[in-house]
DRENTIFI-592484 format. One record per residue (C-alpha): residue number from 1; residue in one letter; chain; x, y, z. Coordinates in nm, 4 decimals. Layout:
% DRENTIFI-592484
> resi, resn, chain, c1, c2, c3
> NUM, a, A, X, Y, Z
...
% end
This chain:
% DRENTIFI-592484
> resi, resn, chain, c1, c2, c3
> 1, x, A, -2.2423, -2.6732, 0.1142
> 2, x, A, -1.8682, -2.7868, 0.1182
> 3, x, A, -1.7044, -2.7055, 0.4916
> 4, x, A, -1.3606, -2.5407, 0.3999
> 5, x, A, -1.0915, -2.6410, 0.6995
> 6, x, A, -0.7450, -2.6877, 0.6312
> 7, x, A, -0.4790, -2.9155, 0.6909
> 8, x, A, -0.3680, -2.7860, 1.0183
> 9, x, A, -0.7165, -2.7601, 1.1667
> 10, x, A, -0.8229, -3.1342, 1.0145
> 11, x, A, -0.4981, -3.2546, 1.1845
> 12, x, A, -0.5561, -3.0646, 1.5409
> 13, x, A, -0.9555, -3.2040, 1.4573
> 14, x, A, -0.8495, -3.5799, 1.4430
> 15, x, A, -0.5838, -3.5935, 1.7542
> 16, x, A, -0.8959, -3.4321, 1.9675
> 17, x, A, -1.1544, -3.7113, 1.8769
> 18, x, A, -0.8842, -3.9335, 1.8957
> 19, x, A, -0.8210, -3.7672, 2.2934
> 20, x, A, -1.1994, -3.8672, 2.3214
> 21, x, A, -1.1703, -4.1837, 2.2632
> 22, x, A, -0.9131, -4.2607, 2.4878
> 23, x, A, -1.0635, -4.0915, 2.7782
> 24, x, A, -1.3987, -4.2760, 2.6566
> 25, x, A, -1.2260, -4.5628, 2.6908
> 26, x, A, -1.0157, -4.5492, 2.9674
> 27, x, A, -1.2448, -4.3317, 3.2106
> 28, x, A, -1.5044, -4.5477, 3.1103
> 29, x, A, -1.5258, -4.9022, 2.9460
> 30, x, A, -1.1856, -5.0089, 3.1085
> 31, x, A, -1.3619, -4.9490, 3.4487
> 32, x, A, -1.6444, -5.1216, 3.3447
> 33, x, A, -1.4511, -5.3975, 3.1946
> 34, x, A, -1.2708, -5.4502, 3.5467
> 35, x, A, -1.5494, -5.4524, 3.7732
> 36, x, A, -1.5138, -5.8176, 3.7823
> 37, x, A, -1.2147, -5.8142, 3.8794
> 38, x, A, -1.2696, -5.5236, 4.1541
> 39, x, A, -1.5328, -5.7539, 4.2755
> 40, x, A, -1.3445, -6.1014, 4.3001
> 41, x, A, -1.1141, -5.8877, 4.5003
> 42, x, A, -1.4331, -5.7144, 4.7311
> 43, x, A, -1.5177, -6.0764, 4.7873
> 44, x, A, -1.1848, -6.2161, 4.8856
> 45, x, A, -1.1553, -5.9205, 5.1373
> 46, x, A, -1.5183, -6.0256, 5.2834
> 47, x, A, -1.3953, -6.3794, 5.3557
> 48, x, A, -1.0551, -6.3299, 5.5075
> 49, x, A, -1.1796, -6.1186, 5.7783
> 50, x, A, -1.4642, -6.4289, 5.8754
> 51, x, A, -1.1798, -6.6453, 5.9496
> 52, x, A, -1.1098, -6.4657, 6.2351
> 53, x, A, -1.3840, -6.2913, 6.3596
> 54, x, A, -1.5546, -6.3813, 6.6899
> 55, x, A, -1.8840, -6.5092, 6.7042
> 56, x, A, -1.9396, -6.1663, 6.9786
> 57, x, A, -2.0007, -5.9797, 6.6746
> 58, x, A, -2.0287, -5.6316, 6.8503
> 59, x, A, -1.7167, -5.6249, 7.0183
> 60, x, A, -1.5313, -5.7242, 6.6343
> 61, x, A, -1.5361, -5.4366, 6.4395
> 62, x, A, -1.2067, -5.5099, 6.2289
> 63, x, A, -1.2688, -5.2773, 5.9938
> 64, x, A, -1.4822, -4.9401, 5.9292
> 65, x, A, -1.5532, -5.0118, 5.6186
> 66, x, A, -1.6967, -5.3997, 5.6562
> 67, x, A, -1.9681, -5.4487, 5.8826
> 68, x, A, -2.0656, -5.7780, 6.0210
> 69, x, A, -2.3629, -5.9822, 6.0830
> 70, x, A, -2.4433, -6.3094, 6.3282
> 71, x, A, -2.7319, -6.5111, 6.2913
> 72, x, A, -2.7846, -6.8520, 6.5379
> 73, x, A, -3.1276, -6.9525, 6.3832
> 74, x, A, -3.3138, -6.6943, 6.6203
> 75, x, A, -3.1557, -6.3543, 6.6844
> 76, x, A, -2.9247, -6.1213, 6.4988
> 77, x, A, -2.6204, -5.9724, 6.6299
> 78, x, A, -2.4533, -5.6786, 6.4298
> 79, x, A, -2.1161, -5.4869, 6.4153
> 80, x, A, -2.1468, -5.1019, 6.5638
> 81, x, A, -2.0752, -5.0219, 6.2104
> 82, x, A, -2.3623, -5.1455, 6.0068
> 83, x, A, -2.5725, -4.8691, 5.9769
> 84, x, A, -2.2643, -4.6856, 5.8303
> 85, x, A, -2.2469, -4.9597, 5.5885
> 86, x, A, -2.6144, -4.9716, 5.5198
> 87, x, A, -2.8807, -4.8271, 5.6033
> 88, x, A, -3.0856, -5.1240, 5.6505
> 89, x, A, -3.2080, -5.3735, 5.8923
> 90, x, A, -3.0563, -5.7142, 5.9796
> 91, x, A, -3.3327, -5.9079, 5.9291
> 92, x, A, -3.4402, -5.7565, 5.5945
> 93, x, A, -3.0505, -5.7823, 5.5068
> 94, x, A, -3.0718, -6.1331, 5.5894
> 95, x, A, -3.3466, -6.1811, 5.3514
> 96, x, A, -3.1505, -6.0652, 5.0260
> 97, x, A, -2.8762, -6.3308, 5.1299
> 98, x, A, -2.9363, -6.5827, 4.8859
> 99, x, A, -2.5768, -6.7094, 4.8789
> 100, x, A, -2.2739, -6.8265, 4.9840
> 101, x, A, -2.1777, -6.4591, 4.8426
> 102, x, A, -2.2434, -6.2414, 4.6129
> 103, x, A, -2.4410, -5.8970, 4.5819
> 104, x, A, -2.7809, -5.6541, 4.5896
> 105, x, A, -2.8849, -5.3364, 4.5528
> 106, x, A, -3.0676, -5.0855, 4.7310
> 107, x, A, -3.1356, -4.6992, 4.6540
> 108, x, A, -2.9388, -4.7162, 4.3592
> 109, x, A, -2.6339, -4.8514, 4.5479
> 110, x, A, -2.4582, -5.1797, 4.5176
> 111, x, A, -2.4093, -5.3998, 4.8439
> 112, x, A, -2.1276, -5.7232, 4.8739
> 113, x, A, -2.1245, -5.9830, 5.0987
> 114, x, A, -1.9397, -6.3313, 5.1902
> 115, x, A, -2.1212, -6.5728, 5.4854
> 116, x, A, -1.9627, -6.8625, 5.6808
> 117, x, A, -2.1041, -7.1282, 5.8803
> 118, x, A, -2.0414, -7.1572, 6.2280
> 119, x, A, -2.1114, -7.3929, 6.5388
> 120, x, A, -2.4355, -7.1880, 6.6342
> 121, x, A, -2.5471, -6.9830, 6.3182
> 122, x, A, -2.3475, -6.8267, 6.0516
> 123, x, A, -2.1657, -6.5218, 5.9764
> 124, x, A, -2.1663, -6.2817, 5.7714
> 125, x, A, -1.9277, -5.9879, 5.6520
> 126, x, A, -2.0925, -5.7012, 5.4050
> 127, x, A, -1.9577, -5.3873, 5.2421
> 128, x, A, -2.0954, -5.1409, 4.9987
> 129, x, A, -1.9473, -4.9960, 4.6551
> 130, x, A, -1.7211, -4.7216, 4.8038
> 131, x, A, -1.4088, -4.9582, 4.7332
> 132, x, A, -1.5224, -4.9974, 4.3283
> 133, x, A, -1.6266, -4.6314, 4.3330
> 134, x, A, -1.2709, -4.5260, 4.4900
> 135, x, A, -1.1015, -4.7297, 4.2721
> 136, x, A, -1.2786, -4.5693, 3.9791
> 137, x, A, -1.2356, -4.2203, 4.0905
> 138, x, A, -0.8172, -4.3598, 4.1805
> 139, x, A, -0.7345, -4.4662, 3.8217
> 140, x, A, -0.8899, -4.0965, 3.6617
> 141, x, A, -0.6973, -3.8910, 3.8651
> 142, x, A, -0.4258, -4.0718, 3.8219
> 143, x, A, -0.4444, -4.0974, 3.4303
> 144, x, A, -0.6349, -3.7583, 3.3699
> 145, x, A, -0.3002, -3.5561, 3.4079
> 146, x, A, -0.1118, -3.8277, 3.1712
> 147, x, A, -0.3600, -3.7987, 2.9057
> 148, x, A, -0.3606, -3.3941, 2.9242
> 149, x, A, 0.0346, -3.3920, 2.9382
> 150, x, A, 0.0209, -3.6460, 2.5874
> 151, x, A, -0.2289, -3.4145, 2.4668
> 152, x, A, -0.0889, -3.1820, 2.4557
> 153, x, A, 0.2907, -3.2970, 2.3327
> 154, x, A, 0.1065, -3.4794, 2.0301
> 155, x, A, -0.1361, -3.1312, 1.9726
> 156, x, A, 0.2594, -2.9825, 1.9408
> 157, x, A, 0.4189, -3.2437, 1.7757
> 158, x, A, 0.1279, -3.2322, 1.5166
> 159, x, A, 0.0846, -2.8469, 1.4851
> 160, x, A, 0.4844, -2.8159, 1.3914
> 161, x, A, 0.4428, -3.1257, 1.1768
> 162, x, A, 0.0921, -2.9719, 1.0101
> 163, x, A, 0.2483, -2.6312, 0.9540
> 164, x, A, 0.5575, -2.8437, 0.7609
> 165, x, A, 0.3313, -3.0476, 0.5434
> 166, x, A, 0.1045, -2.7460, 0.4443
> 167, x, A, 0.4064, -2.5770, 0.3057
> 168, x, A, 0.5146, -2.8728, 0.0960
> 169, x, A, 0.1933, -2.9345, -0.0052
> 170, x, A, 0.1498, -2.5125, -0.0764
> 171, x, A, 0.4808, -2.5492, -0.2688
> 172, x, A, 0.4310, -2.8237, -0.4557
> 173, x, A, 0.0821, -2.6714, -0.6014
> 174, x, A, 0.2966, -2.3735, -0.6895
> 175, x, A, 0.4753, -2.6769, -0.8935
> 176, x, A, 0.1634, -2.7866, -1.1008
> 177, x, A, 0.0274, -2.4119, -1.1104
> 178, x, A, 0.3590, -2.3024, -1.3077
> 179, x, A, 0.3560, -2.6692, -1.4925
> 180, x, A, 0.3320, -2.4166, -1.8328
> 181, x, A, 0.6242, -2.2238, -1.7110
> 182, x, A, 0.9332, -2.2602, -1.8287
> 183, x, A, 1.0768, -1.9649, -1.6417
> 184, x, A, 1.0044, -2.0823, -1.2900
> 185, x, A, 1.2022, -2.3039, -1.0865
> 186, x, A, 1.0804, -2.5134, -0.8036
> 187, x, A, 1.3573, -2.6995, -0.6051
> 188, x, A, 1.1865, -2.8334, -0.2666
> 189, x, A, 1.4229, -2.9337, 0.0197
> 190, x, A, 1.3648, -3.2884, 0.0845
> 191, x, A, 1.4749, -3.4052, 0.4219
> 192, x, A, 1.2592, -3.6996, 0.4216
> 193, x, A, 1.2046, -3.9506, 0.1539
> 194, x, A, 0.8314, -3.9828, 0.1258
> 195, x, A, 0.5064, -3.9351, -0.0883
> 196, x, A, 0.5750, -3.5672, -0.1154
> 197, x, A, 0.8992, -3.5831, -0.2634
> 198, x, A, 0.7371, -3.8694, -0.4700
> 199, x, A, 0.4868, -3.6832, -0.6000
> 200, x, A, 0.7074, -3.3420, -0.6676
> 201, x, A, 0.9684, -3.5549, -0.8926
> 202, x, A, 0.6249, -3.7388, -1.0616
> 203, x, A, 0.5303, -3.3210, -1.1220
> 204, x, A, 0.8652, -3.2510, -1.2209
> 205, x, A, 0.8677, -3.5370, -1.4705
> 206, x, A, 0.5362, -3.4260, -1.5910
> 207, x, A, 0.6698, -3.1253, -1.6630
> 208, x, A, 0.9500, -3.2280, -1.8307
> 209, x, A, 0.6936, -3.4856, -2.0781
> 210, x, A, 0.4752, -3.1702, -2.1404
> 211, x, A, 0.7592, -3.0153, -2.2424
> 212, x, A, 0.8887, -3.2464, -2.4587
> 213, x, A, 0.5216, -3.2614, -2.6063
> 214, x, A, 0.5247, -2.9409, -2.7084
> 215, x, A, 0.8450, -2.9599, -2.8732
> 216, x, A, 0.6960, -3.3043, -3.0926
> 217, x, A, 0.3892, -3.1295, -3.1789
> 218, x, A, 0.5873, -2.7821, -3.2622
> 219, x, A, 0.7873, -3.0037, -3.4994
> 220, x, A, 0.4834, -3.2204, -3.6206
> 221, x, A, 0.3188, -2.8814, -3.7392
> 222, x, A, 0.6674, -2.7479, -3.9087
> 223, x, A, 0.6525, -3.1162, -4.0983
> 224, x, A, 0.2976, -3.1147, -4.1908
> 225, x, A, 0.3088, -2.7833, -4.3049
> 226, x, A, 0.6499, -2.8838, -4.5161
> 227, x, A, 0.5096, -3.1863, -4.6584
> 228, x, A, 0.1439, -3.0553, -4.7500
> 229, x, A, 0.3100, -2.7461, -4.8567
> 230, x, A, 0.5501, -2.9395, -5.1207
> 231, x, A, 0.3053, -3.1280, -5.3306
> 232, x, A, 0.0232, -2.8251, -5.3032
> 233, x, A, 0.3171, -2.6306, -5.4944
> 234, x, A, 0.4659, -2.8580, -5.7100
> 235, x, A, 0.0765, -2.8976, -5.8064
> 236, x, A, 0.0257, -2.5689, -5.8781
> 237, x, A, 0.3281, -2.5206, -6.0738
> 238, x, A, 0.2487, -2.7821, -6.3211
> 239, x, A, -0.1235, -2.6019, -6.3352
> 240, x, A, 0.0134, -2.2688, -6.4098
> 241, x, A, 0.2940, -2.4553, -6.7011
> 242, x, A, -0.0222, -2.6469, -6.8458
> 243, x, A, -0.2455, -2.3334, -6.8704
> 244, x, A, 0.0982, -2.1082, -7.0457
> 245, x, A, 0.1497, -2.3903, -7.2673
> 246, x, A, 0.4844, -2.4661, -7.1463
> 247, x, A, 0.4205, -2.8298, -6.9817
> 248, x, A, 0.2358, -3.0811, -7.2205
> 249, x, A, -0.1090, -3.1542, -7.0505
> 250, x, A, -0.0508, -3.5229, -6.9982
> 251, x, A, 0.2783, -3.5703, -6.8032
> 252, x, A, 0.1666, -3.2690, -6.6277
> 253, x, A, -0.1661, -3.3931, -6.5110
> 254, x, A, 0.0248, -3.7383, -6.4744
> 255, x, A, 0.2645, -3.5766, -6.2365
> 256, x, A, -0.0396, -3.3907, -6.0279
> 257, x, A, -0.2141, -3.7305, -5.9463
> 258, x, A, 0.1631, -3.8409, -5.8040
> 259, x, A, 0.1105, -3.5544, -5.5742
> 260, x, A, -0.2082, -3.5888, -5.4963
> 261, x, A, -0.1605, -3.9680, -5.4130
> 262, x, A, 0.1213, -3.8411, -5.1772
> 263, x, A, -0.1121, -3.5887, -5.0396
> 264, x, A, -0.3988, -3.8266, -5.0112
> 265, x, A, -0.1201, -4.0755, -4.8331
> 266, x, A, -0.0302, -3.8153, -4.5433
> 267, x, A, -0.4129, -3.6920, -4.4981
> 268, x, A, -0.4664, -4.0746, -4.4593
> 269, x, A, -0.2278, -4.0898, -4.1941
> 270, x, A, -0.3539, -3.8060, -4.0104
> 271, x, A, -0.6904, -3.9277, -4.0110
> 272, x, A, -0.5977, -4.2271, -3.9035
> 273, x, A, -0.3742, -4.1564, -3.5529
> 274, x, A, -0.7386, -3.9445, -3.5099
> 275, x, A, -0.9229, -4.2295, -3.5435
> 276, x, A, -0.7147, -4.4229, -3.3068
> 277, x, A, -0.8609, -4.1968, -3.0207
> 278, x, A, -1.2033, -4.2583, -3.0908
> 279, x, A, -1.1550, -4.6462, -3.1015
> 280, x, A, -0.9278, -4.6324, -2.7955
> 281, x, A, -1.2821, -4.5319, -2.5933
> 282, x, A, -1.4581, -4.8693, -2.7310
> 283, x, A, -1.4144, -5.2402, -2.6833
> 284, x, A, -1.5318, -5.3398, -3.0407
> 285, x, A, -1.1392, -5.3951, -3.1175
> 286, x, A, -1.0813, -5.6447, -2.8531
> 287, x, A, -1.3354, -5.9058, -2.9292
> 288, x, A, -1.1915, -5.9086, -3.3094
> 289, x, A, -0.9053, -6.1464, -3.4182
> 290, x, A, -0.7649, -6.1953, -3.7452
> 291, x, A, -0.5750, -6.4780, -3.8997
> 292, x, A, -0.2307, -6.2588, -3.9896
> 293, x, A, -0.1155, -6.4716, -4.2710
> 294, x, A, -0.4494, -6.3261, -4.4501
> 295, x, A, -0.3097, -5.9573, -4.4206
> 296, x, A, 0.0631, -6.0677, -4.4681
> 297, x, A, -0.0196, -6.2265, -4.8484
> 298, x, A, -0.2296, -5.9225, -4.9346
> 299, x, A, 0.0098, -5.6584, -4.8252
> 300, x, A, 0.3098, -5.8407, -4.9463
> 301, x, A, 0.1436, -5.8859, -5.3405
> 302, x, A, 0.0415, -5.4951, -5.3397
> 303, x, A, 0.3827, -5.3757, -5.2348
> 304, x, A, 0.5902, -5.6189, -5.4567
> 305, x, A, 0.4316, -5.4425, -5.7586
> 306, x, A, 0.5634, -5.0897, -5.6689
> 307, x, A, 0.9245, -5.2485, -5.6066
> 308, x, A, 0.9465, -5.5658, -5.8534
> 309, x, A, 1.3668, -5.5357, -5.7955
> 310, x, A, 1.3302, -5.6743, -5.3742
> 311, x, A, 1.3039, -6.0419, -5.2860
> 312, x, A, 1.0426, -6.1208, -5.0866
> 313, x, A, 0.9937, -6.3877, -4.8194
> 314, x, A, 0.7101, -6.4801, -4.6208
> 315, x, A, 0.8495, -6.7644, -4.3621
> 316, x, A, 0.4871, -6.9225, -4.1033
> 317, x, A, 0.7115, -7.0850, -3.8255
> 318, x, A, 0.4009, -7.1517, -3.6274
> 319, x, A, 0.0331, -7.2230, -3.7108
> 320, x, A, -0.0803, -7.0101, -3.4031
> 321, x, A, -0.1494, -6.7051, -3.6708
> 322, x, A, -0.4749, -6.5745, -3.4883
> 323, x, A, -0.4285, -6.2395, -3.3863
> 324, x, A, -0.6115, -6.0091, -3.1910
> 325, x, A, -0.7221, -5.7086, -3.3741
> 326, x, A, -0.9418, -5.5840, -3.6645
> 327, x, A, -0.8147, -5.6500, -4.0216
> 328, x, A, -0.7909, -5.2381, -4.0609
> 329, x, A, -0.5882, -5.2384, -3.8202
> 330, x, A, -0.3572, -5.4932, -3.9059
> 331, x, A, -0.3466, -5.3672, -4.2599
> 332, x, A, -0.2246, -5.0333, -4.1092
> 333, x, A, 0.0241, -5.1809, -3.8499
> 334, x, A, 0.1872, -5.3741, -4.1968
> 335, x, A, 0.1574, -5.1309, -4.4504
> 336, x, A, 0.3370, -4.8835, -4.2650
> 337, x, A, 0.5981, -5.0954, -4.1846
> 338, x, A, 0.6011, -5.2282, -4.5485
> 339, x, A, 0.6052, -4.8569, -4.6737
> 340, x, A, 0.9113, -4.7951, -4.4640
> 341, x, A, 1.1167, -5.0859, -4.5614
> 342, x, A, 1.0491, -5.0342, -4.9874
> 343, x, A, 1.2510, -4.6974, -4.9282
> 344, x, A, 1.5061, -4.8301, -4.7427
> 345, x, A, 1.5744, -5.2372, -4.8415
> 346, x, A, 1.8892, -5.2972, -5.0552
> 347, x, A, 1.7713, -5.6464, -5.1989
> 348, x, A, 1.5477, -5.8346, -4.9914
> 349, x, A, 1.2765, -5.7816, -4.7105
> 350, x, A, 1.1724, -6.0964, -4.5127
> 351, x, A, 0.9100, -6.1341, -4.2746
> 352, x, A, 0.8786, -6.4845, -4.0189
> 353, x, A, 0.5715, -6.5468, -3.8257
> 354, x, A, 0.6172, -6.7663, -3.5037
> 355, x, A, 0.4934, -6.8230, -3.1533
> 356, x, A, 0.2846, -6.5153, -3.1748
> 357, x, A, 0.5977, -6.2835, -3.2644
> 358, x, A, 0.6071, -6.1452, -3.6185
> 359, x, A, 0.9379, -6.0083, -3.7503
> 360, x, A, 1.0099, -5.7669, -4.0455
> 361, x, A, 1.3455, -5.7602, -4.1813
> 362, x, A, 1.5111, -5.5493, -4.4774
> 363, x, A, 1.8765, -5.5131, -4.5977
> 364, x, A, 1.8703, -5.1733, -4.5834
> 365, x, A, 2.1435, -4.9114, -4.4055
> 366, x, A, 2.0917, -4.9285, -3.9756
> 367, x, A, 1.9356, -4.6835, -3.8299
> 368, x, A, 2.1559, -4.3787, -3.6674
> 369, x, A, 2.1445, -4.4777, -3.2922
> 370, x, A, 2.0745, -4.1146, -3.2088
> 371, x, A, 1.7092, -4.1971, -3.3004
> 372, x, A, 1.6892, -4.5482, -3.2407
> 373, x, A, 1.5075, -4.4877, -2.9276
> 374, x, A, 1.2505, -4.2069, -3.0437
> 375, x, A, 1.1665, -4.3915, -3.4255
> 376, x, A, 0.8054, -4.4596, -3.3182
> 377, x, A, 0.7633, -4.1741, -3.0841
> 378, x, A, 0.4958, -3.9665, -3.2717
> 379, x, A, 0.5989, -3.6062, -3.3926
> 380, x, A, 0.9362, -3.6848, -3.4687
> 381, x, A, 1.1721, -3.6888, -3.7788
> 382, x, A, 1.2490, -4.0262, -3.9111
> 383, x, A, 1.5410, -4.2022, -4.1019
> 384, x, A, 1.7377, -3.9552, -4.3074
> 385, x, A, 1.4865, -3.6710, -4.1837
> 386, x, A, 1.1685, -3.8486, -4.3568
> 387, x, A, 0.7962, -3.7577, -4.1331
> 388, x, A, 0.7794, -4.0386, -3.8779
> 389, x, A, 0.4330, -4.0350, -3.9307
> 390, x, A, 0.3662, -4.4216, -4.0607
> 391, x, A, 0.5656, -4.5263, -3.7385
> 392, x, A, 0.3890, -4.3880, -3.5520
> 393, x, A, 0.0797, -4.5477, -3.6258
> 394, x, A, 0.2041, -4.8289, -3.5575
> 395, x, A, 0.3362, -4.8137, -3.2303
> 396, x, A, -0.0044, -4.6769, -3.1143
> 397, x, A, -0.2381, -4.9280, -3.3236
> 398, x, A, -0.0168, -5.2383, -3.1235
> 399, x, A, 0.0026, -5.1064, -2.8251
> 400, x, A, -0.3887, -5.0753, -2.8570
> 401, x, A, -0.3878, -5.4009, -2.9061
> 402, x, A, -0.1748, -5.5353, -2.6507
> 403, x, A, 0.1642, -5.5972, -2.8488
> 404, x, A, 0.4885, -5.4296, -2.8057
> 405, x, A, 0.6550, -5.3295, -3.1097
> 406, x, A, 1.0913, -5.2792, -3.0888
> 407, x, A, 1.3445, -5.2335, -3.3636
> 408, x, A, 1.6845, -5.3868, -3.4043
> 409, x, A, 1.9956, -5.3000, -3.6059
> 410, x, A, 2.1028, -5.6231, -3.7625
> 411, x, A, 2.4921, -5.6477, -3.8829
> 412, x, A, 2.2969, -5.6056, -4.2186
> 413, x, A, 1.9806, -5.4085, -4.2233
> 414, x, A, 1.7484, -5.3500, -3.9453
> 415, x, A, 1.4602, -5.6063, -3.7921
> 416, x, A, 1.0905, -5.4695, -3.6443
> 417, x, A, 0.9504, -5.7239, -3.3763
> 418, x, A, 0.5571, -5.7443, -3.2680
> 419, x, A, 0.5158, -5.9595, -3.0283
% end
């Protein structure tokens, strides 16, 4: 099951563990880490005081907390003090003294010591682990009340900061719940330039593409239904006229395959940016290449046939003319094209393959610069009002493929550019 905790209680959450870990670390593997360091220091304090102690042990109790031991070979001689240091023998303390100095333990408790030689024996100066133990118990009173006091500022610093992100964040899901509403407005204050505000214009631009989305496909429906609805009439016009006698069968069945080849043309097309989808989710297309100059000559010979008048010219620049791609889809990528520029071309159309860049040119009028920008976008109106359908298709089929696809007004005519 899925814990539900908000922001403000994650937030509070993570400064608390991260409160534990820095009184882990502090109250515990720092003093641990420095014990070392409290003991070179133990040890230094054990051999300063045998520099000047008297040999008369007993009567040279310098300090409470160090006790002292003299050995000539034969007898032991103590402080008054040892058996407030330890609680152990002289003789049996004398045994654990391995060296010069260093430590033992006994009943769970840690014991230091430092020796020096003397004329008649040696000396020898030991202390217990009340200094490391003080020291400890020093350092977490002293940072205990620091640590609360930061706790507590960053538990307020966070909770005010928290509440302020929660509300952005609740605000800008009020964004993307009323992304389908064209009614609401969502302007969020933003004080700081961060992800947030990133992410609200990204929703806000998203938005505004949806929008514009729905206006393309509003319009693509409008056009489809206006140019399926054209030929389905003039079709059934010419039916009716053939059946009352008043249209000659022949150049009225001639004129209903026109319209069916129109109809067949758009259905095509449609069928086609559908397909796209599906072929978008496979890789089959990638591992395919083509040689171009193949699909040029083919295209070029069917379309000179339905426009004898043009001049055609086919200029290879380059012999790199492997593309990547399936033939199909290089046969709809040109023939679109093609089928644009027969409508429009005044004389000539000329097409140049070279370092990988294929242009199409025609002599035709330039394109209004109002929709310049938007000629391939799909859903919109093309040159003088015509379905933008076929450009469509080709935008998407070479973008599939990894091309980018521009137009150009010329001083004369206009020029496509894959490349």
């Amino acid at each position: 099951m899925k814990l539900k905790h908000n922001l403000y209680r994650q937030l509070i959450a993570i400064v608390l563990v991260m409160f534990a870990i820095i009184y882990i670390s502090v109250a515990i593997i720092i003093p641990k880490v420095l014990v070392p360091t409290y003991e070179k220091h133990i040890y230094f304090n054990l051999k300063v005081p045998l520099d000047v102690v008297q040999d008369s042990i007993a009567d040279n109790t310098l300090e409470n907390d160090i006790a002292y031991i003299f050995y000539d070979g034969s007898m032991a001689i103590t402080s008054s003090n040892l058996s407030q240091v330890i609680d152990l023998p002289a003789n049996k303390i004398l045994k654990k003294i391995k060296y010069d100095h260093g430590k033992f333990s006994y009943h769970g408790r840690t014991y230091y010591y430092n020796t020096k030689k003397s004329i008649d024996g040696y000396k020898v100066a030991i202390t217990n682990n009340d200094y490391i133990a003080q020291v400890k118990s020093d350092i977490l009173k002293s940072i205990l009340p620091i640590l609360l006091v930061t706790l507590l500022i960053i538990l307020l610093i966070v909770a005010i900061w928290s509440q302020i992100l929660a509300e952005r964040i609740k605000k800008l899901k009020e964004k993307v719940d009323n992304l389908d509403n064209d009614n609401y407005v969502g302007k969020m204050p933003y004080v700081v330039d961060d992800e947030i505000e990133d992410l609200s214009h990204a929703v806000d631009d998203m938005k505004e593409t949806l929008k514009k989305q729905d206006e393309y496909k509003s319009q693509m429906y409008q056009n489809v239904s206006h140019d399926f609805k054209t030929p389905l009439t003039v079709m059934k016009s010419y039916i009716e006229a053939i059946e009352d006698g008043v249209q000659d069968e022949k150049s009225g069945l001639n004129i209903i395959k026109q319209e069916i080849k129109k109809l067949e043309i758009k259905v095509h097309s449609l069928l086609y940016l559908n397909k796209l989808n599906y072929i978008k989710n496979t890789d089959n297309y990638k591992k395919e290449t083509i040689n171009i100059v193949d699909i040029l000559t083919s295209s070029v010979e069917r379309f000179k046939i339905t426009k004898p008048d043009i001049k055609w010219e086919v200029n290879i620049a380059d012999k790199k003319t492997v593309f990547n791609g399936s033939s199909d889809m290089w046969e709809a990528i040109i023939d679109n094209i093609l089928s644009n520029f027969i409508r429009y071309a005044d004389k000539c159309i000329k097409i140049t393959v070279k370092g990988h860049h294929i242009t199409f040119y025609n002599d035709g009028p330039n394109i209004d610069k109002t929709i310049l920008d938007d000629i391939f976008s799909p859903y919109r109106k093309g040159i003088k009002g015509q379905f933008g359908l076929g450009l469509s298709i080709v935008k998407e089929t070479v973008s599939l493929l990894g091309y980018e696809v521009s137009v150009k007004n010329e001083k004369t005519g206009i020029s496509f550019i894959i490349k």
